[in-house]
N, CA, C and O atoms as a GROMACS GRO file, in nm:
protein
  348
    1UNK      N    1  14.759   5.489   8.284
    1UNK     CA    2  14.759   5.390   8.390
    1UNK      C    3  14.619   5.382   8.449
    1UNK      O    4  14.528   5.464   8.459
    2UNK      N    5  14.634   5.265   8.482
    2UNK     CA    6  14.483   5.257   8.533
    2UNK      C    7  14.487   5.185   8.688
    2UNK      O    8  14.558   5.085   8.706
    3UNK      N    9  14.406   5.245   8.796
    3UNK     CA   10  14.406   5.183   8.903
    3UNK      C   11  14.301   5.151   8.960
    3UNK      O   12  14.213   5.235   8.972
    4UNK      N   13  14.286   5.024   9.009
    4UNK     CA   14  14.166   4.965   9.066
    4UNK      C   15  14.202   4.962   9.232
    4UNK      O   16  14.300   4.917   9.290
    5UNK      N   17  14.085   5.027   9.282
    5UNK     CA   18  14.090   4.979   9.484
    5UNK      C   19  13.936   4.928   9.489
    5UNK      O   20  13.864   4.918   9.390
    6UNK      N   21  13.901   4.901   9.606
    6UNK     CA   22  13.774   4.859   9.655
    6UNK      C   23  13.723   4.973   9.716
    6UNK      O   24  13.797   5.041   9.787
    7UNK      N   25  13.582   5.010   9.696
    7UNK     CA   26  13.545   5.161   9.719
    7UNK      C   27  13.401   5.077   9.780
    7UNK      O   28  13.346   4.973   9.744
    8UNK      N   29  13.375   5.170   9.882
    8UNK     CA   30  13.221   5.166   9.938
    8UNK      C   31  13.084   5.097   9.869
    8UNK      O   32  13.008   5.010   9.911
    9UNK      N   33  13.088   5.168   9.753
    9UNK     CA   34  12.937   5.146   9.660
    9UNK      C   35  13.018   5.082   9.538
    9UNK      O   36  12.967   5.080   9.426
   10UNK      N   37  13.161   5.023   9.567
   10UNK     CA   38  13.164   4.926   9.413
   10UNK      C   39  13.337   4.953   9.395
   10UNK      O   40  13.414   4.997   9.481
   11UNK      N   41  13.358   4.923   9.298
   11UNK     CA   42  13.503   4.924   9.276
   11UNK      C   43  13.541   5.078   9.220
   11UNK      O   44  13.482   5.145   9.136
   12UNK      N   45  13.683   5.113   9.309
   12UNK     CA   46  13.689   5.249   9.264
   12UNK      C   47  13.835   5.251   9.106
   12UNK      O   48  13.953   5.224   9.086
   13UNK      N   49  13.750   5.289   9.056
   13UNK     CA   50  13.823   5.246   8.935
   13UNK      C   51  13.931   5.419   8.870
   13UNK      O   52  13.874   5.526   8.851
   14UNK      N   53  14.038   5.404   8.857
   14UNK     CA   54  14.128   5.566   8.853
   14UNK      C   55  14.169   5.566   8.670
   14UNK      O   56  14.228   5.462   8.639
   15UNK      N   57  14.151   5.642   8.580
   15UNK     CA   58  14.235   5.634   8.492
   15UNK      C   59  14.291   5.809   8.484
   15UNK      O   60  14.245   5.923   8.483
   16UNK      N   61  14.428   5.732   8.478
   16UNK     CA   62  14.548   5.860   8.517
   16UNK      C   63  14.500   5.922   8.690
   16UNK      O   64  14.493   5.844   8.785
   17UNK      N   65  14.485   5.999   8.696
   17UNK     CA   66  14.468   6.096   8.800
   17UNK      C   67  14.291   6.063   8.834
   17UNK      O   68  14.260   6.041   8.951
   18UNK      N   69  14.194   6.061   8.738
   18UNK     CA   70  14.039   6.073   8.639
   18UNK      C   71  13.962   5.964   8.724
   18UNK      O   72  13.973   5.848   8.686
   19UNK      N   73  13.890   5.990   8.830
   19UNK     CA   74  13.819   5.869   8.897
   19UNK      C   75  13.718   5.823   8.789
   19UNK      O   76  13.701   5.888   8.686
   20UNK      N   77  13.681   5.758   8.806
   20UNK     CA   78  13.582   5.707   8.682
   20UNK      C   79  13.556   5.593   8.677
   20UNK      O   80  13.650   5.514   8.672
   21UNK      N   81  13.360   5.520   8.679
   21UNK     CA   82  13.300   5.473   8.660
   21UNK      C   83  13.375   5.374   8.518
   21UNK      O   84  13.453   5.407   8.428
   22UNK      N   85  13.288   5.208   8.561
   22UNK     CA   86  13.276   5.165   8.446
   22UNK      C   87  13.227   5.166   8.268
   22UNK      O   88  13.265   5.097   8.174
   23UNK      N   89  13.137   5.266   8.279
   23UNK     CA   90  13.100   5.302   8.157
   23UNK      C   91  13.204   5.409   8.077
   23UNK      O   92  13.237   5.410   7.958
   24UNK      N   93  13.247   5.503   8.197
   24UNK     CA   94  13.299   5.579   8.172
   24UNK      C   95  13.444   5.563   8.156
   24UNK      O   96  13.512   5.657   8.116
   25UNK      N   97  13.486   5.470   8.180
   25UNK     CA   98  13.636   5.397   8.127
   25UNK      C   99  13.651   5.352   7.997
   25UNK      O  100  13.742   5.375   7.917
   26UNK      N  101  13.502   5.252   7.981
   26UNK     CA  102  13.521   5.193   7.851
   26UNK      C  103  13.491   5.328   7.739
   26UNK      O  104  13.551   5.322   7.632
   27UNK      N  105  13.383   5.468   7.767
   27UNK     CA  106  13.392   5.556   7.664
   27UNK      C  107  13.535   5.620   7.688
   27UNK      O  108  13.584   5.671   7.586
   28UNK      N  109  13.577   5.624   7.751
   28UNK     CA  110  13.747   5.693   7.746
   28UNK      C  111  13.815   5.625   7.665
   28UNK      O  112  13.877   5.692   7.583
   29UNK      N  113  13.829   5.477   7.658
   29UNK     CA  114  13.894   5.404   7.599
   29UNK      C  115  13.863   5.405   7.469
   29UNK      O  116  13.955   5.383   7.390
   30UNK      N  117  13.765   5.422   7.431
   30UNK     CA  118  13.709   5.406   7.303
   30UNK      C  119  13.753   5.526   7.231
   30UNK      O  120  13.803   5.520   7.119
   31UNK      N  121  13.729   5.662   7.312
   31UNK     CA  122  13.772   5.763   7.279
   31UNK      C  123  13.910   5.786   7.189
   31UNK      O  124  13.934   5.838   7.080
   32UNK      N  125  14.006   5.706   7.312
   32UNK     CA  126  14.176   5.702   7.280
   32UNK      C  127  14.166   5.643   7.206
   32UNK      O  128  14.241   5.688   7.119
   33UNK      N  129  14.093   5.515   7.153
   33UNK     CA  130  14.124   5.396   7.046
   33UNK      C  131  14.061   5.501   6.919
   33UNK      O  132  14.139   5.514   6.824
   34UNK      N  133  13.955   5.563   6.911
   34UNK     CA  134  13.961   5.641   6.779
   34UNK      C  135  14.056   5.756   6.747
   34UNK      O  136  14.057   5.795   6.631
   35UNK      N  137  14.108   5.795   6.806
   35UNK     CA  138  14.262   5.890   6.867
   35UNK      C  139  14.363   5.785   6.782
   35UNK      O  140  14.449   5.833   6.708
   36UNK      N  141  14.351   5.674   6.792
   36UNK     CA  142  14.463   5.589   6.727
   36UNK      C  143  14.566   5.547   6.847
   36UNK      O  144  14.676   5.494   6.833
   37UNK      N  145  14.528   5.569   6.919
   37UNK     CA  146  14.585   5.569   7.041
   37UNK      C  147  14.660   5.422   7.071
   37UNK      O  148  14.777   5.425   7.111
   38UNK      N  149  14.590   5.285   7.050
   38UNK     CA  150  14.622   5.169   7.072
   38UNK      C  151  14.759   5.104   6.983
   38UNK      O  152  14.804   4.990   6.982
   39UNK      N  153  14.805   5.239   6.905
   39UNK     CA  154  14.912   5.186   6.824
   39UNK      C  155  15.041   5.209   6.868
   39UNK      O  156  15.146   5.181   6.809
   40UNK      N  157  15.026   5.260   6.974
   40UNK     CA  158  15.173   5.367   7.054
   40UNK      C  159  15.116   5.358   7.242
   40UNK      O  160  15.160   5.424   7.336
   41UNK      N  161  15.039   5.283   7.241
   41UNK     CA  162  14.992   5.294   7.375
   41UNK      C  163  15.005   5.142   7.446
   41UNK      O  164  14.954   5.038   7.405
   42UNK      N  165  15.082   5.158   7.555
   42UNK     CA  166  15.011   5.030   7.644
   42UNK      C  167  14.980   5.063   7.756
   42UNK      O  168  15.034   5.156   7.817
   43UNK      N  169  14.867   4.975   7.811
   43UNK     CA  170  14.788   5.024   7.946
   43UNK      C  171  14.866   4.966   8.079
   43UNK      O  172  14.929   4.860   8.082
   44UNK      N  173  14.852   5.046   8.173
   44UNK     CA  174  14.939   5.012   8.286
   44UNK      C  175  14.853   4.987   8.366
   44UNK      O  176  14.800   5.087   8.416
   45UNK      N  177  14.796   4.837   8.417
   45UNK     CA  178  14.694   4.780   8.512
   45UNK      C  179  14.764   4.807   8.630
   45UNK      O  180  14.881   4.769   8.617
   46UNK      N  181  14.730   4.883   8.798
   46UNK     CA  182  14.769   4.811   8.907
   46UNK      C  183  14.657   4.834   8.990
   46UNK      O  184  14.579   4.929   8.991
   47UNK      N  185  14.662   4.723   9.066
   47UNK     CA  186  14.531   4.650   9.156
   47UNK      C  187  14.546   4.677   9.280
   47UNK      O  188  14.643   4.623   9.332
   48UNK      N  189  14.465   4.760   9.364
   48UNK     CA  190  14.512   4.768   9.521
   48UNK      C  191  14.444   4.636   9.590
   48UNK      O  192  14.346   4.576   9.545
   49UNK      N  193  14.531   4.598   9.730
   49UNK     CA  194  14.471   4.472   9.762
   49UNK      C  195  14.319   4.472   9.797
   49UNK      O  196  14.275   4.586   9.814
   50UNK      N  197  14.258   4.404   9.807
   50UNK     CA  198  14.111   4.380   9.854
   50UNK      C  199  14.013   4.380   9.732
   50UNK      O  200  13.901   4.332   9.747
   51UNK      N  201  14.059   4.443   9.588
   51UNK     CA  202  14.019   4.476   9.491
   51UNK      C  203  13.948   4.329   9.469
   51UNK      O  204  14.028   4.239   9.497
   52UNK      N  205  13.799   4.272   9.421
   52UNK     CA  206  13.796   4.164   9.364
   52UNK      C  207  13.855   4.124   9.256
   52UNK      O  208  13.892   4.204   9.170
   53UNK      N  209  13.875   3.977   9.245
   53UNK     CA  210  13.920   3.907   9.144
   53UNK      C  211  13.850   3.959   9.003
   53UNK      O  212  13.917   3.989   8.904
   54UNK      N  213  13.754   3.963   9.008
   54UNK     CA  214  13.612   3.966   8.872
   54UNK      C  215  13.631   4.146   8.874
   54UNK      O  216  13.580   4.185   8.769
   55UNK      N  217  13.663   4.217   8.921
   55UNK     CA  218  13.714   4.331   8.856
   55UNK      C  219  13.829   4.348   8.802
   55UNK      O  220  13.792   4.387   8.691
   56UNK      N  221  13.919   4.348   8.798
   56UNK     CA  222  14.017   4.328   8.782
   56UNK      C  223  13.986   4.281   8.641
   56UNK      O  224  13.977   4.360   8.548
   57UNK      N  225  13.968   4.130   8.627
   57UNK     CA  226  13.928   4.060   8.517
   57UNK      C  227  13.831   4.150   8.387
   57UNK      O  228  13.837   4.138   8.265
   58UNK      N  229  13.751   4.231   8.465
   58UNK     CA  230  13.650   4.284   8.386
   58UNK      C  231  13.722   4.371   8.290
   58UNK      O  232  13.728   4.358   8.168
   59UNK      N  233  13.803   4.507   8.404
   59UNK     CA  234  13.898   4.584   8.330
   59UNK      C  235  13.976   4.508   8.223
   59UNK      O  236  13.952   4.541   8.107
   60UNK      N  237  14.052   4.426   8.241
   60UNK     CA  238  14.156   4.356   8.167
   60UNK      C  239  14.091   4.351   8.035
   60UNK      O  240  14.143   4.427   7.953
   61UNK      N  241  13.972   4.270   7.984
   61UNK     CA  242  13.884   4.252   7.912
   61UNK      C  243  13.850   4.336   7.833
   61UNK      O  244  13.829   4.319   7.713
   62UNK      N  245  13.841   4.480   7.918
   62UNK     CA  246  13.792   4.581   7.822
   62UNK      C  247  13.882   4.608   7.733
   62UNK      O  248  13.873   4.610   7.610
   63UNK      N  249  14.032   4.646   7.853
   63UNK     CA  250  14.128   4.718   7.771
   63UNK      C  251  14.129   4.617   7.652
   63UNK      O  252  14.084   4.655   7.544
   64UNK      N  253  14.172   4.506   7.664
   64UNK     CA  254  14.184   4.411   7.558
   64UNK      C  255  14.140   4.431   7.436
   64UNK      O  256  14.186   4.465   7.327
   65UNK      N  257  14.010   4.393   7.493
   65UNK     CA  258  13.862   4.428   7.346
   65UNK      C  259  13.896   4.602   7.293
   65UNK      O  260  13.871   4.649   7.182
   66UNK      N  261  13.935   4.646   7.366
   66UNK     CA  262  13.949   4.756   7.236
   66UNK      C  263  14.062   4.769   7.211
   66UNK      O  264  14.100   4.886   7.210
   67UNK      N  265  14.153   4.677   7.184
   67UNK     CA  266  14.278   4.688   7.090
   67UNK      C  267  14.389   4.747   7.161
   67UNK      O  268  14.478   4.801   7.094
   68UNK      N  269  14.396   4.745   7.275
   68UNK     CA  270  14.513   4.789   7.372
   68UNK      C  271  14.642   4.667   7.409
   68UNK      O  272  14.614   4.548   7.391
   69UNK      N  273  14.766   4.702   7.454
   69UNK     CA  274  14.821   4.610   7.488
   69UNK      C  275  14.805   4.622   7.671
   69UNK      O  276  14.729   4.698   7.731
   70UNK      N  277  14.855   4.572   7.703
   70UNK     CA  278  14.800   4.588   7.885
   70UNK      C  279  14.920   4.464   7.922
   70UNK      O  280  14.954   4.357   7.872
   71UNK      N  281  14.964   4.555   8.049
   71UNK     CA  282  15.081   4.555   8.142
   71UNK      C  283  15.034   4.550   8.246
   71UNK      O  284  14.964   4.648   8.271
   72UNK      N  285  15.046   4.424   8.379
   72UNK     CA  286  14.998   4.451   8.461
   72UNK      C  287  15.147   4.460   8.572
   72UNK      O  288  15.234   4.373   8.581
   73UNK      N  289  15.141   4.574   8.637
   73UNK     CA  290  15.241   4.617   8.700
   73UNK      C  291  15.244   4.578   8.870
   73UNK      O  292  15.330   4.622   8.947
   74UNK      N  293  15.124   4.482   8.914
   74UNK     CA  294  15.143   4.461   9.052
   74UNK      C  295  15.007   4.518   9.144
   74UNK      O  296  14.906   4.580   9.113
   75UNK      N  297  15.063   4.460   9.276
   75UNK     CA  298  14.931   4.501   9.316
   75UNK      C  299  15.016   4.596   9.426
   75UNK      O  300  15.130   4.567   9.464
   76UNK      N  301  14.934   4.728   9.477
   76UNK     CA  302  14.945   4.769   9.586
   76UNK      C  303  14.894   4.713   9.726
   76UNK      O  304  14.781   4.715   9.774
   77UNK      N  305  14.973   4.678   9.759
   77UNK     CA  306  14.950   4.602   9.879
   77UNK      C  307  15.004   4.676  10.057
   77UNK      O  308  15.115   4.729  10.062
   78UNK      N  309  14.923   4.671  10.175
   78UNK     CA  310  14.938   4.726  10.218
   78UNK      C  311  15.061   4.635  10.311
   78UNK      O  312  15.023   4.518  10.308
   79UNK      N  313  15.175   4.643  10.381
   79UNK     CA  314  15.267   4.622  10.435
   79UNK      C  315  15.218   4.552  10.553
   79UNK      O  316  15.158   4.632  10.625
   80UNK      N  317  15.220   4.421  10.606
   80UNK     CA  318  15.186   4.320  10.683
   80UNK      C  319  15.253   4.391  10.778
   80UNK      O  320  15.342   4.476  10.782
   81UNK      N  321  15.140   4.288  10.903
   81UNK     CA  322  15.190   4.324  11.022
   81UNK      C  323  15.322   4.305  11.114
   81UNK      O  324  15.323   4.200  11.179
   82UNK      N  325  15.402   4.366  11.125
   82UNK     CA  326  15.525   4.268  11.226
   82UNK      C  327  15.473   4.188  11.321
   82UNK      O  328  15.396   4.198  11.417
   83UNK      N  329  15.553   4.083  11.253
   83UNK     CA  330  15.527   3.945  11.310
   83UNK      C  331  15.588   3.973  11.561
   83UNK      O  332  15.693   4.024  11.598
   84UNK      N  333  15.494   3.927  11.640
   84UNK     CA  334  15.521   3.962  11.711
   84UNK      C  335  15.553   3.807  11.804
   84UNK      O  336  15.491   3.703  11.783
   85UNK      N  337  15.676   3.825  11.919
   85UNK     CA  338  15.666   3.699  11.938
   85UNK      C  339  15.616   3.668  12.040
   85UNK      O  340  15.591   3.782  12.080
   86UNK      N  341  15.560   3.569  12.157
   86UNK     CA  342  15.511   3.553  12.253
   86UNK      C  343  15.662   3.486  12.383
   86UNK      O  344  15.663   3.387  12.456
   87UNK      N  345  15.728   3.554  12.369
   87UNK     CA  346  15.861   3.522  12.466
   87UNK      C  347  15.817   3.531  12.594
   87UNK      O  348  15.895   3.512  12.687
   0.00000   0.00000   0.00000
């Protein structure tokens, strides 16, 4: 599984438990794909809110390009405010 939030200095990008950089996702991935990995594997995308659009997108892309199937399971979103009334 892979999880994307919005982090200070850039997008904080999680695979499994494994914080990890963009470079360092796509050599993981590459890793698993010579593992054979992409034949028994699908990736589990979820997006926390605030995450940009164009990350999100970027990830998607990668998993893609290296032969993964990819599931996107939702976004974590944080629980709106109760609505309050002015009575």
């Amino acid at each position: 599984m892979i999880t994307l939030g919005p982090g200070a200095d850039g997008p904080r990008i999680h695979l499994g438990r494994d914080l990890v950089d963009f470079p360092g996702l796509s050599a993981r991935m590459e890793q698993l794909r010579a593992e054979g990995a992409p034949a028994r594997v699908m990736v589990l995308l979820q997006t926390d809110g605030g995450t940009p659009v164009g990350v999100e997108r970027q990830v998607s892309e990668l998993v893609l390009g290296k032969g993964f199937r990819l599931a996107l399971v939702g976004a974590n979103m944080t629980a709106p405010a109760a609505a309050t009334s002015s009575e």
